[in-house]
C-alpha positions in Angstrom: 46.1 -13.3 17.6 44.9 -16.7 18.2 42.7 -16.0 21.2 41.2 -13.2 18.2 40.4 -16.6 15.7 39.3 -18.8 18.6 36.3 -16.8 19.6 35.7 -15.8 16.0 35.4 -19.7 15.5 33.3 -20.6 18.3 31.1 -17.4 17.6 30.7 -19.2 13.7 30.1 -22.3 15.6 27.6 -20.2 18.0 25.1 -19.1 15.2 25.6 -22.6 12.8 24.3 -24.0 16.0 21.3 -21.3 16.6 20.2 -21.4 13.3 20.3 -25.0 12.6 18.4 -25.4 16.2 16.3 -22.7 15.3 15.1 -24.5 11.8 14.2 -27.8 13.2 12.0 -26.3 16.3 10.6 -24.4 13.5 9.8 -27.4 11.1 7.8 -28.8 14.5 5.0 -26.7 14.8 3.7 -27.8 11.1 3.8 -26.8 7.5 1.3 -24.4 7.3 1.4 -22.9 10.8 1.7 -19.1 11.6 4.7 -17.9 12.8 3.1 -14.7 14.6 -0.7 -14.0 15.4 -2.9 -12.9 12.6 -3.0 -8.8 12.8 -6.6 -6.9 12.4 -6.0 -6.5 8.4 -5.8 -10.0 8.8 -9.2 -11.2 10.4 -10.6 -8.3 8.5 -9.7 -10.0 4.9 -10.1 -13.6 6.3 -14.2 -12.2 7.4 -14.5 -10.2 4.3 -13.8 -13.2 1.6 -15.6 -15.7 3.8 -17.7 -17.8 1.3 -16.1 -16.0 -1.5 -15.1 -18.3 -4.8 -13.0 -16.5 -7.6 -14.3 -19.0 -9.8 -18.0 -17.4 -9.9 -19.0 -14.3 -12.1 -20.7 -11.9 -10.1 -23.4 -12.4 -13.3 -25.1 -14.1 -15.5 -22.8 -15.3 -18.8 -25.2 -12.9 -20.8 -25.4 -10.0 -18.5 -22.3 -7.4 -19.2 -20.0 -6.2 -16.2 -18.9 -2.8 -17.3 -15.4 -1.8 -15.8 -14.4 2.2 -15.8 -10.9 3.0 -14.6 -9.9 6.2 -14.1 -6.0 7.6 -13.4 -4.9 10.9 -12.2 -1.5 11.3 -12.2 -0.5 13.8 -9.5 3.1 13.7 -10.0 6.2 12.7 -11.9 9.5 12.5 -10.9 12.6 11.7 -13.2 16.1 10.7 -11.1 18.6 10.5 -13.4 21.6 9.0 -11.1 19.6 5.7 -10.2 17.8 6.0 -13.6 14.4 6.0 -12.1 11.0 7.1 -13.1 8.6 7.5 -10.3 4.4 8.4 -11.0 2.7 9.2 -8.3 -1.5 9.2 -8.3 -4.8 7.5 -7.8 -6.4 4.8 -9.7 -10.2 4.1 -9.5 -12.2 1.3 -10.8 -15.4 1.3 -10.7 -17.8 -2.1 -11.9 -21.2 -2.4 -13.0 -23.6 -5.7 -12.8 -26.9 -6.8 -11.9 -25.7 -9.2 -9.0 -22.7 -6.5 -7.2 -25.3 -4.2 -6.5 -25.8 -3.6 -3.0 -28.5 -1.5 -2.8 -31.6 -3.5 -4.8 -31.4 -1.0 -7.3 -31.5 -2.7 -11.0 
């Protein structure tokens, strides 16, 4: 029996150990570094937004961007033992403005 709370002691000790270790190798490599390598989604939106500022309208204050959405719900599904309501479909926005459009067409 107290072999059993010996090794359950030193394996507490074990991971206090690893994790506190683990937390200040961790704190070393900087605030804002990244603990894994940036996937393709992720150059692909860093590429994508290059240059972008949220602050700018993509018109002029007196132009009109005109926003359509559209949903289609495709299904709906009631679970009454967890109590939840699930909605499953598609939702599409579509905007309108003289400077978003791609093509040259006005």
């Amino acid at each position: 029996m107290v072999t059993n709370v010996r090794k359950c002691i030193w394996a507490a000790v074990f991971v206090l150990v690893s994790v506190a270790v683990g937390q200040v190798v961790g704190q070393g490599e900087g605030a804002g570094a990244a603990v894994w390598a940036p996937t393709w989604t992720d150059t692909l939106k860093k590429d994508l937004l290059k240059g972008y500022d949220p602050s700018i309208r993509p018109s002029q204050h007196y132009n009109v961007t005109t926003v359509e959405a559209d949903i289609t719900i495709t299904h709906v599904e009631i679970n009454e033992i967890k109590s939840t309501l699930s909605v499953y479909g598609w939702m599409k926005f579509v905007s309108s403005s003289r400077k978003s459009n791609l093509w040259g067409e006005v």
